[in-house]
BAZA-202606 format. One record per residue (C-alpha): z, x, y; residue in three letters; chain; residue number from 1. Coordinates in nm, 2 decimals. Example, Ala and Ser with C-alpha at 12.3 -4.5 7.8 and 13.67 -1.06 7.14 Angstrom:
2
+--------+--------+--------+------+-------+-----+
!     zz !     xx !     yy ! rest ! kette !  nr !
+--------+--------+--------+------+-------+-----+
!   0.78 !   1.23 !  -0.45 !  ALA !     A !   1 !
!   0.71 !   1.37 !  -0.11 !  SER !     A !   2 !
+--------+--------+--------+------+-------+-----+
This chain:
282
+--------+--------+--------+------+-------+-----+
!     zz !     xx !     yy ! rest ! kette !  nr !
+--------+--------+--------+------+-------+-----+
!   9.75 !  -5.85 ! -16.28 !  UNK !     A !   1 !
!  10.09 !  -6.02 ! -16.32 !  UNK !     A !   2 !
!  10.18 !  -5.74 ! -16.59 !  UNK !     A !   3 !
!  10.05 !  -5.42 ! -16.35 !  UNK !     A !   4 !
!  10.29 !  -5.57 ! -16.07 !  UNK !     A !   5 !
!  10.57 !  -5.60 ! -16.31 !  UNK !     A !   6 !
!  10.54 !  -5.26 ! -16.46 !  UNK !     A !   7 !
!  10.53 !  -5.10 ! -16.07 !  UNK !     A !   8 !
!  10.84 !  -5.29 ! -16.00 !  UNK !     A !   9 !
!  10.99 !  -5.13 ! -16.34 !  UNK !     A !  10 !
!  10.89 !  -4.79 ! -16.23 !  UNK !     A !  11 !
!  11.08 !  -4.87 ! -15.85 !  UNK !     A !  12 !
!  11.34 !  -4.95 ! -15.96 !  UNK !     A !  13 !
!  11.35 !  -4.64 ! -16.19 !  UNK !     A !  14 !
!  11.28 !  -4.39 ! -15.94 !  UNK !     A !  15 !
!  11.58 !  -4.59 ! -15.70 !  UNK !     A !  16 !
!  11.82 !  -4.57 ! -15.95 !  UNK !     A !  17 !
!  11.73 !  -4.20 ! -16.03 !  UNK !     A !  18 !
!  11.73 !  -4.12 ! -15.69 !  UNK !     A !  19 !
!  12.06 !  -4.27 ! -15.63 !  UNK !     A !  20 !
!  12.16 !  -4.09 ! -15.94 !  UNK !     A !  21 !
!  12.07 !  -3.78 ! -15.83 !  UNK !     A !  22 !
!  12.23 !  -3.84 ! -15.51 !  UNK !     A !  23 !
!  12.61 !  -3.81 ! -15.61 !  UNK !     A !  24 !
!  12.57 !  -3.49 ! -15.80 !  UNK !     A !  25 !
!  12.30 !  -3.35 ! -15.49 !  UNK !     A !  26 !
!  12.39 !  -3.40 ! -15.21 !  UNK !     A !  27 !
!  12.12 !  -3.21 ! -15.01 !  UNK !     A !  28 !
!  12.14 !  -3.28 ! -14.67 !  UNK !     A !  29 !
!  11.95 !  -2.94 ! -14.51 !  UNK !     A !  30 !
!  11.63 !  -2.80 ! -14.76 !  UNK !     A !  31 !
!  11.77 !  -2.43 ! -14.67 !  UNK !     A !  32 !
!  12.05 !  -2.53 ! -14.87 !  UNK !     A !  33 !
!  11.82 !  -2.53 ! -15.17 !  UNK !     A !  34 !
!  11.82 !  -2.15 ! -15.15 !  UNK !     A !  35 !
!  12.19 !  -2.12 ! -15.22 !  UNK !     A !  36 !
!  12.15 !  -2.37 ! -15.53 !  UNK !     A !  37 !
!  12.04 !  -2.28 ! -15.84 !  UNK !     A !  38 !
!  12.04 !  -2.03 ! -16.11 !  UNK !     A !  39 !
!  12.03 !  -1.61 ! -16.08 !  UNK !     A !  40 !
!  11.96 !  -1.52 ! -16.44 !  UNK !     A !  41 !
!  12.19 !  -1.27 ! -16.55 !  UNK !     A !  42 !
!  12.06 !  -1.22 ! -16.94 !  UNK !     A !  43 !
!  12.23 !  -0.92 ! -17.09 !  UNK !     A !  44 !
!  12.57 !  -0.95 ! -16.87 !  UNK !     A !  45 !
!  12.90 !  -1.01 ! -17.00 !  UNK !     A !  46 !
!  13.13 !  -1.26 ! -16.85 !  UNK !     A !  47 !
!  13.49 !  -1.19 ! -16.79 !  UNK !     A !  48 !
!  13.71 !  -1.26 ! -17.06 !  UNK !     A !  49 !
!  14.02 !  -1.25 ! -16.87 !  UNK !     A !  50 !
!  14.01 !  -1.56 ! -16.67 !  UNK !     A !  51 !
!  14.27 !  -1.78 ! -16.69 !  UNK !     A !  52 !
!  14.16 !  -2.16 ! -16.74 !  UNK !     A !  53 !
!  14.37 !  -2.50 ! -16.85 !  UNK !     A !  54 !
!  14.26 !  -2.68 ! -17.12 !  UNK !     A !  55 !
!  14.28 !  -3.05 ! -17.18 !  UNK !     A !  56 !
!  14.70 !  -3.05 ! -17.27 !  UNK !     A !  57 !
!  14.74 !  -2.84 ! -16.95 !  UNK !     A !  58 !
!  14.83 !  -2.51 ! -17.16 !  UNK !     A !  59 !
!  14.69 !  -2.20 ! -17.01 !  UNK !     A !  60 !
!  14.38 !  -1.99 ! -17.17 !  UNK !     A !  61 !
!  14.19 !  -1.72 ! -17.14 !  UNK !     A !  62 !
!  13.82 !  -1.71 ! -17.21 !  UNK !     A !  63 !
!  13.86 !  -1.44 ! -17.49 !  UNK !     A !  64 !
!  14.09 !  -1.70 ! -17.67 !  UNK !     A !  65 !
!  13.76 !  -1.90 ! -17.78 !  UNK !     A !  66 !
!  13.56 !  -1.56 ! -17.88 !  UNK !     A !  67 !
!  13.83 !  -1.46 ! -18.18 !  UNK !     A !  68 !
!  13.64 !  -1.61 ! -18.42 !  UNK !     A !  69 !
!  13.28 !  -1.42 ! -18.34 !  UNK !     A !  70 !
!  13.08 !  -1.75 ! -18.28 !  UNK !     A !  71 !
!  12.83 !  -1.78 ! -18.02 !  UNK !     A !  72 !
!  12.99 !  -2.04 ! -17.72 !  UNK !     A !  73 !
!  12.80 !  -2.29 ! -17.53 !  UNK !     A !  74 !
!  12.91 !  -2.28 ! -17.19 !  UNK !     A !  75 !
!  12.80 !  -2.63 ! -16.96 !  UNK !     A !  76 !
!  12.94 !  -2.61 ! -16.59 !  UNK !     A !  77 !
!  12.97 !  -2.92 ! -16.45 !  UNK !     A !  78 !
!  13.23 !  -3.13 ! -16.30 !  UNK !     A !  79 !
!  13.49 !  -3.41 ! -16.41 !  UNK !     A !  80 !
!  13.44 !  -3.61 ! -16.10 !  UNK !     A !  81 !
!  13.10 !  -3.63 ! -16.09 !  UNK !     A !  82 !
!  12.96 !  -4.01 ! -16.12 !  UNK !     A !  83 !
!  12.64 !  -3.99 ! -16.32 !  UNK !     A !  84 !
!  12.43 !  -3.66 ! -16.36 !  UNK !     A !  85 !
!  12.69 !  -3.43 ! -16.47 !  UNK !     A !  86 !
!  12.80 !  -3.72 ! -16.70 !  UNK !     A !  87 !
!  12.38 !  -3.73 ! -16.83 !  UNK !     A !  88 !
!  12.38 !  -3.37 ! -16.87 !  UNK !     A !  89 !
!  12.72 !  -3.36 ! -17.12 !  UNK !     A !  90 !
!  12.56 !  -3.68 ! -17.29 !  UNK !     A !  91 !
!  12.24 !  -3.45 ! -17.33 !  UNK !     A !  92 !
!  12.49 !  -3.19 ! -17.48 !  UNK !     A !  93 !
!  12.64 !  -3.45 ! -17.78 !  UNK !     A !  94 !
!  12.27 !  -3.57 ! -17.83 !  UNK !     A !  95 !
!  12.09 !  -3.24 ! -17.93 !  UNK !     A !  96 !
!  12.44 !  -3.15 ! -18.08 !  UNK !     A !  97 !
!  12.43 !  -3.46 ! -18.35 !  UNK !     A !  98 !
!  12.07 !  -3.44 ! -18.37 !  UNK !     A !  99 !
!  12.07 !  -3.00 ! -18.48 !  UNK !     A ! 100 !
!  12.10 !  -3.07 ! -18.86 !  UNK !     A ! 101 !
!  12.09 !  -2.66 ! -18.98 !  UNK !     A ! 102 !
!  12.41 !  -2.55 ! -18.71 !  UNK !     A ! 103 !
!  12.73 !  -2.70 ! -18.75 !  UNK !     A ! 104 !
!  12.99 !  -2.72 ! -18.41 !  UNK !     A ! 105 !
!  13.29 !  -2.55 ! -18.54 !  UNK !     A ! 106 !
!  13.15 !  -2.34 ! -18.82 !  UNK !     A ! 107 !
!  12.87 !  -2.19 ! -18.63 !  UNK !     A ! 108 !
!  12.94 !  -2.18 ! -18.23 !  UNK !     A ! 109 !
!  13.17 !  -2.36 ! -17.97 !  UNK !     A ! 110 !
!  13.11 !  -2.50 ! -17.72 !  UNK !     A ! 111 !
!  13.32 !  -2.49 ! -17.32 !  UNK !     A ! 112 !
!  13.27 !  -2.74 ! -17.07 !  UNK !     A ! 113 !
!  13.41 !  -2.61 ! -16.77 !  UNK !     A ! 114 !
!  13.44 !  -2.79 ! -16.44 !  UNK !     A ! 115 !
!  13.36 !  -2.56 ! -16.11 !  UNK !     A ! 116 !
!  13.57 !  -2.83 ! -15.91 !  UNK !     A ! 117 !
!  13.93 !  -2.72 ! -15.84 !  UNK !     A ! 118 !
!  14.05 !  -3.03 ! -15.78 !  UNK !     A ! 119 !
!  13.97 !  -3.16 ! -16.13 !  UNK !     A ! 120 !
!  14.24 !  -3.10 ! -16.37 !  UNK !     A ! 121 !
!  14.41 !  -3.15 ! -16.70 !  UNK !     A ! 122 !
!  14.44 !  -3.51 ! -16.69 !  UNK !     A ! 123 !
!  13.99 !  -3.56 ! -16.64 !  UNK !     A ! 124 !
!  13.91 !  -3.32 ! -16.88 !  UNK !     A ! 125 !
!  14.18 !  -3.51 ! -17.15 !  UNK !     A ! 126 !
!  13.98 !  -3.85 ! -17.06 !  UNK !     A ! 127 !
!  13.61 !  -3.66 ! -17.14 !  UNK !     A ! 128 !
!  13.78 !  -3.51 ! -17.45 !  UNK !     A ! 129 !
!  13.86 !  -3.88 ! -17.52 !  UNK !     A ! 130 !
!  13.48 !  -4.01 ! -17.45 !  UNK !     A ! 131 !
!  13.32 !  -3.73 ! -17.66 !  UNK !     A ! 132 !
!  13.49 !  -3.69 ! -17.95 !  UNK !     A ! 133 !
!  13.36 !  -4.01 ! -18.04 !  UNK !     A ! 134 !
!  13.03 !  -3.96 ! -17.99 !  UNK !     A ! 135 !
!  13.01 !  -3.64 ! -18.20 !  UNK !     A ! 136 !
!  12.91 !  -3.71 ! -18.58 !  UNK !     A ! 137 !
!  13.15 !  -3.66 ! -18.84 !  UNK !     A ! 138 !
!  13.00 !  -3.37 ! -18.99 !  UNK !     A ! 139 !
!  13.08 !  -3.18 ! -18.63 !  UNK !     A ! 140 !
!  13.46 !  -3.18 ! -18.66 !  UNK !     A ! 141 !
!  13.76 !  -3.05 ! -18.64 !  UNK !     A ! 142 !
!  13.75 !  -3.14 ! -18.33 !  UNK !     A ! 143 !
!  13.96 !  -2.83 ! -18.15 !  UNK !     A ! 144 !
!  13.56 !  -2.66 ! -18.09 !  UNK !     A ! 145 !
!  13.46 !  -2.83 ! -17.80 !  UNK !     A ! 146 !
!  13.71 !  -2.77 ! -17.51 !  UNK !     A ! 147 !
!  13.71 !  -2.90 ! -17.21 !  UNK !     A ! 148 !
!  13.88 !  -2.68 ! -16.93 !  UNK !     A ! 149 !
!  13.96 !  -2.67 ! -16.56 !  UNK !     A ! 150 !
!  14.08 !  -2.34 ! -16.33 !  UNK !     A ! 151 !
!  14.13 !  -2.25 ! -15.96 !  UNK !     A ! 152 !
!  13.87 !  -2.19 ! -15.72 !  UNK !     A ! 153 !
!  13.92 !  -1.79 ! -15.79 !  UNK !     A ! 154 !
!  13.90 !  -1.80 ! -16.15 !  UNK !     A ! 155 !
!  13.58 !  -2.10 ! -16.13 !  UNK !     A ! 156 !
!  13.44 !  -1.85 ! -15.86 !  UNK !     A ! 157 !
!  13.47 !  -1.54 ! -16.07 !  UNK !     A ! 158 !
!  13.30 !  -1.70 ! -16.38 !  UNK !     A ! 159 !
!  13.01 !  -1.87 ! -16.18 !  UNK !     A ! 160 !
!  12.92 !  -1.57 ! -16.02 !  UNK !     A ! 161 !
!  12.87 !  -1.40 ! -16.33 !  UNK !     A ! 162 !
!  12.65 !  -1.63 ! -16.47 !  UNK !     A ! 163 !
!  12.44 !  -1.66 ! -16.17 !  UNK !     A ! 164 !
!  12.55 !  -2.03 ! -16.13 !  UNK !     A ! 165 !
!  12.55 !  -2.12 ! -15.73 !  UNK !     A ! 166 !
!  12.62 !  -2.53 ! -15.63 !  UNK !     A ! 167 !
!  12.75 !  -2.62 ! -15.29 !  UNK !     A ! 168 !
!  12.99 !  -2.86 ! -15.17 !  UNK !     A ! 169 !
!  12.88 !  -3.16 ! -14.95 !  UNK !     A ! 170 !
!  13.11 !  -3.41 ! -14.88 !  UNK !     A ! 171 !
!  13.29 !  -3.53 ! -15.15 !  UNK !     A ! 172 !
!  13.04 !  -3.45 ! -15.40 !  UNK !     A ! 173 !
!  12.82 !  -3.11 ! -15.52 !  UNK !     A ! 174 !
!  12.49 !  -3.03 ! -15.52 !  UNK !     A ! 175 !
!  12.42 !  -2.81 ! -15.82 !  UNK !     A ! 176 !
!  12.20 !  -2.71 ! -16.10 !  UNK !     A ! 177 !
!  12.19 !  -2.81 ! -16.48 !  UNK !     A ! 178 !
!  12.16 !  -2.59 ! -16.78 !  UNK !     A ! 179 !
!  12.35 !  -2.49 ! -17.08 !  UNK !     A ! 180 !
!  12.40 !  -2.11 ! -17.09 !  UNK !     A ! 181 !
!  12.44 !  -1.91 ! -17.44 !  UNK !     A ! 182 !
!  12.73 !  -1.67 ! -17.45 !  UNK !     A ! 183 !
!  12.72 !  -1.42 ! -17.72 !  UNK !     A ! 184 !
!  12.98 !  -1.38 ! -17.97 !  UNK !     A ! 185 !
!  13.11 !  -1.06 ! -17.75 !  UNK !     A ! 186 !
!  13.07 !  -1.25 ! -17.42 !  UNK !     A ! 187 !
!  12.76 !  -1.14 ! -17.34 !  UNK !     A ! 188 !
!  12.49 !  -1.40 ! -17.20 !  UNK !     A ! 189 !
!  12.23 !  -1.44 ! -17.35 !  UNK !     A ! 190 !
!  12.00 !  -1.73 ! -17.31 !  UNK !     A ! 191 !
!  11.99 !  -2.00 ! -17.04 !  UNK !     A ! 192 !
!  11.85 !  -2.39 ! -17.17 !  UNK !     A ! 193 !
!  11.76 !  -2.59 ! -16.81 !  UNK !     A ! 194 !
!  11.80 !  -2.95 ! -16.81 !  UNK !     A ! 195 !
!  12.00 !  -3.24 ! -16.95 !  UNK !     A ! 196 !
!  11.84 !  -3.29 ! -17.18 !  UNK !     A ! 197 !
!  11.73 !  -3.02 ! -17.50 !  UNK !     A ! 198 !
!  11.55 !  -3.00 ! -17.81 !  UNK !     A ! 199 !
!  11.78 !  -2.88 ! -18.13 !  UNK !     A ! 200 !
!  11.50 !  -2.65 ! -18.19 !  UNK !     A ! 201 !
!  11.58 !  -2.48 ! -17.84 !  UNK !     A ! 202 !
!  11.94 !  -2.49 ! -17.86 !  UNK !     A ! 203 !
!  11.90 !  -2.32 ! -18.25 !  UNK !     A ! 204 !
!  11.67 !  -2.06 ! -18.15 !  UNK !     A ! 205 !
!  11.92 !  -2.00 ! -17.88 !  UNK !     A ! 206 !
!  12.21 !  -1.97 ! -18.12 !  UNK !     A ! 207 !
!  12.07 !  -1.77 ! -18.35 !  UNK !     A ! 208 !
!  11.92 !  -1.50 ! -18.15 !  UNK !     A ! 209 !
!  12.25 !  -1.48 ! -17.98 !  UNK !     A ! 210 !
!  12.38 !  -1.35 ! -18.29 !  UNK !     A ! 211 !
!  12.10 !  -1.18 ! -18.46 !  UNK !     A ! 212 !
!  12.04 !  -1.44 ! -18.72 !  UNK !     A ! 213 !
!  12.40 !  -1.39 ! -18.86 !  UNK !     A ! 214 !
!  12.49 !  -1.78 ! -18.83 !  UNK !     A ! 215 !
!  12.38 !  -2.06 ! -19.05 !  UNK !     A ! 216 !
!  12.36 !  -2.13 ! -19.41 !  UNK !     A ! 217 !
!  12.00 !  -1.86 ! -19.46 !  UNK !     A ! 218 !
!  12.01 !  -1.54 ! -19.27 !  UNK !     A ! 219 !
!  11.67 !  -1.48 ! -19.43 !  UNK !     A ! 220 !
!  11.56 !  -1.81 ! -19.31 !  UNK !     A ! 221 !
!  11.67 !  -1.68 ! -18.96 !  UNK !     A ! 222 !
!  11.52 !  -1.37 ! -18.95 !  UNK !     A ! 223 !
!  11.21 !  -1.55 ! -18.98 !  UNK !     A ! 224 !
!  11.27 !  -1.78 ! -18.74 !  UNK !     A ! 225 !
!  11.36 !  -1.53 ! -18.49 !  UNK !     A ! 226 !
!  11.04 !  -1.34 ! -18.56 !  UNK !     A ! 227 !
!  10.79 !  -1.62 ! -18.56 !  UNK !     A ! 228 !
!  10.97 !  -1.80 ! -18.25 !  UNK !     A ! 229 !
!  11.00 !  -1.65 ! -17.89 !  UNK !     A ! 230 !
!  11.13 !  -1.78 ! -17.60 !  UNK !     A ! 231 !
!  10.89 !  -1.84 ! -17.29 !  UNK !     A ! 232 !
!  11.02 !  -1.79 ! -16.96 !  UNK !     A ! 233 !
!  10.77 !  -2.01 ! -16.85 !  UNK !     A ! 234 !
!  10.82 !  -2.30 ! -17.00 !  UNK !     A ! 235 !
!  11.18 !  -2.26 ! -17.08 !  UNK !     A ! 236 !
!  11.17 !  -2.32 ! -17.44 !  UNK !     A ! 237 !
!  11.10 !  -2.13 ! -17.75 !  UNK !     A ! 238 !
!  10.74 !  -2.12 ! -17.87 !  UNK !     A ! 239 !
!  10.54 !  -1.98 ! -18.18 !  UNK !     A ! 240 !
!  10.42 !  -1.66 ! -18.13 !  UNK !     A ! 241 !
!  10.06 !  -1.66 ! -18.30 !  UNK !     A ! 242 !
!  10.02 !  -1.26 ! -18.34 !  UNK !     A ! 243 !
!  10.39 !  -1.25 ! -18.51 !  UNK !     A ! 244 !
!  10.30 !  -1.59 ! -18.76 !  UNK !     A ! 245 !
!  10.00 !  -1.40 ! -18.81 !  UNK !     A ! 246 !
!  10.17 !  -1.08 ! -18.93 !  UNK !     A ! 247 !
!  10.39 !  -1.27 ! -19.10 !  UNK !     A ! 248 !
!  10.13 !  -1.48 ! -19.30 !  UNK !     A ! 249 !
!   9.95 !  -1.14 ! -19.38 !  UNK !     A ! 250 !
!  10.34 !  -1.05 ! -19.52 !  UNK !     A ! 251 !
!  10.35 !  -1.28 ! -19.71 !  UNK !     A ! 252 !
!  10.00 !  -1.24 ! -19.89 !  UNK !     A ! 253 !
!  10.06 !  -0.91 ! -19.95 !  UNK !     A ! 254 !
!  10.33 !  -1.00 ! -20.15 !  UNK !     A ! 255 !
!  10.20 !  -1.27 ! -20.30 !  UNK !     A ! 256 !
!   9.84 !  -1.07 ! -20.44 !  UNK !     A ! 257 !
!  10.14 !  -0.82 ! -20.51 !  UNK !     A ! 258 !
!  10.33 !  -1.06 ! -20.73 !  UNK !     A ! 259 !
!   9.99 !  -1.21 ! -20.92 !  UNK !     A ! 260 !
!   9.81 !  -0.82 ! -20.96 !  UNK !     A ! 261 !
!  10.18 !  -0.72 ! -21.12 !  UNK !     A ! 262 !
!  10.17 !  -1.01 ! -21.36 !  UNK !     A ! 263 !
!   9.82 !  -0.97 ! -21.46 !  UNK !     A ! 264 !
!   9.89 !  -0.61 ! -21.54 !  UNK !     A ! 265 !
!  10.18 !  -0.70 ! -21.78 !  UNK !     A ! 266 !
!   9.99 !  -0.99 ! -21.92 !  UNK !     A ! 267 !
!   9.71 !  -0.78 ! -21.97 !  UNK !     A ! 268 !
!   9.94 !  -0.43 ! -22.10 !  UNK !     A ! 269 !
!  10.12 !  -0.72 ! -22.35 !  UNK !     A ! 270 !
!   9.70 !  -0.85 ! -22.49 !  UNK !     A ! 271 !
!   9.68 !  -0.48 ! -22.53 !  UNK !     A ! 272 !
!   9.92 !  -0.36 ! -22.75 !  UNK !     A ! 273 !
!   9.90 !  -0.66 ! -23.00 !  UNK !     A ! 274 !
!   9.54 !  -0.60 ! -23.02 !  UNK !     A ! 275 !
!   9.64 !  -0.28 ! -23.09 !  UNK !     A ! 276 !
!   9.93 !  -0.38 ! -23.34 !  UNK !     A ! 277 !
!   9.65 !  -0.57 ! -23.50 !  UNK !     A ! 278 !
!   9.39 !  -0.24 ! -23.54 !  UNK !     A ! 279 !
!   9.66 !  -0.05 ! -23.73 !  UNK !     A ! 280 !
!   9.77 !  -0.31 ! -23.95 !  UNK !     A ! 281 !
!   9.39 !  -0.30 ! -24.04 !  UNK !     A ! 282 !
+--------+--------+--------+------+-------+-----+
């Protein structure tokens, strides 16, 4: 009895301290409000590559500056200021970054944290530059892939609405949504993971059907991976697809009954002629 009260008390405090949580980054006070707070998906867009942003030494950029190199970009909105859940949600993004072992930050995409407060600047996205850095594993740097940037309320405006982010101020803080959004490398959008928290299976899937496959150590490998694995709007996440591991199984039988038919027809064309060899020497 003593443990049941204990583990209800566990689970109160829990739920308090996620509701308080949730609180700093939502601030909700009218439920109509929830209609203006969310996500419009805009798959197949292209964002504008012309905004002007400052990154974390207060240098100006433009958001075609980070597609030169034809890598897919992460984009995470959040904001510097906020207390716990946007913090939560850029954690989620280091954890399912260390724990993707087949894509590499840097050599295969980038990632930009951008903050949809205006009042942020230079000097909070340097201090998050500081924090994060160090929780990346080694084999994720240089470290000049993940930037950390900060704009005006046109600019932040301009690339929101073209992602179909919408948030809302309230007081002091903002209620808005969570979820890392997939930018092609031609600044096209592509795929939108919800949450703070994502599988590496997810966020690969993502990556490489934003770019056809062409990223990664095996392209054949991909291609596979990209035909077995589909995403599913309704759960959010990628899923086999039975019909297509079907197909490919049958594939892949073919090929192999193909492989074994070919080398028993050799085997059995080399039997032949010796036994033949051996009939004329008679």
């Amino acid at each position: 009895m003593l443990k049941k009260l204990c583990n209800i008390f566990i689970l109160l405090m829990f739920l308090l301290a996620f509701t308080s949580s949730a609180k700093d980054c939502l601030a909700i006070n009218d439920v109509n409000d929830l209609d203006n707070i969310g996500i419009d998906e805009h798959l197949g867009d292209m964002i504008p590559l012309d905004l002007e942003f400052y990154d974390a030494q207060n240098q100006k950029v433009v958001l075609n500056d980070f597609f030169q190199e034809k890598k897919p970009v992460v984009l995470n909105l959040v904001y510097f200021s906020c207390p716990r859940v946007c913090n939560y949600a850029t954690d989620g993004v280091v954890d399912v970054v260390n724990r993707m072992s087949s894509l590499n930050l840097g050599s295969d995409f980038k990632i930009l944290t951008v903050s949809f407060n205006p009042e942020d600047d230079f000097k909070q996205s340097s201090s998050k530059i500081a924090k994060y850095y160090k929780l990346l594993d080694d084999r994720h740097f240089p470290k000049g892939n993940w930037h950390f940037l900060t704009s005006d309320s046109q600019a932040i405006t301009k690339l929101t609405e073209s992602v179909g982010f919408k948030f809302k101020k309230e007081g002091e803080e903002f209620a808005h949504p969570s979820s890392l959004i997939i930018i092609s490398p031609d600044g096209i959008i592509s795929r939108y993971l919800y949450g703070i928290q994502h599988e590496p299976r997810d966020l690969r899937m993502a990556l490489l059907e934003a770019t056809d496959g062409e990223i990664g150590t095996s392209k054949i490998i991909n291609k596979a991976l990209l035909f077995c694995y589909q995403f599913d709007p309704l759960g959010k996440k990628y899923a086999l697809q039975a019909l297509n591991v079907m197909k490919a199984g049958g594939v892949v039988t073919l090929l192999s009954l193909g492989i074994f038919l070919t080398y028993f027809w050799r085997r059995e064309k080399k039997i032949s002629r010796k036994d033949g060899g051996l009939n004329d020497t008679k």
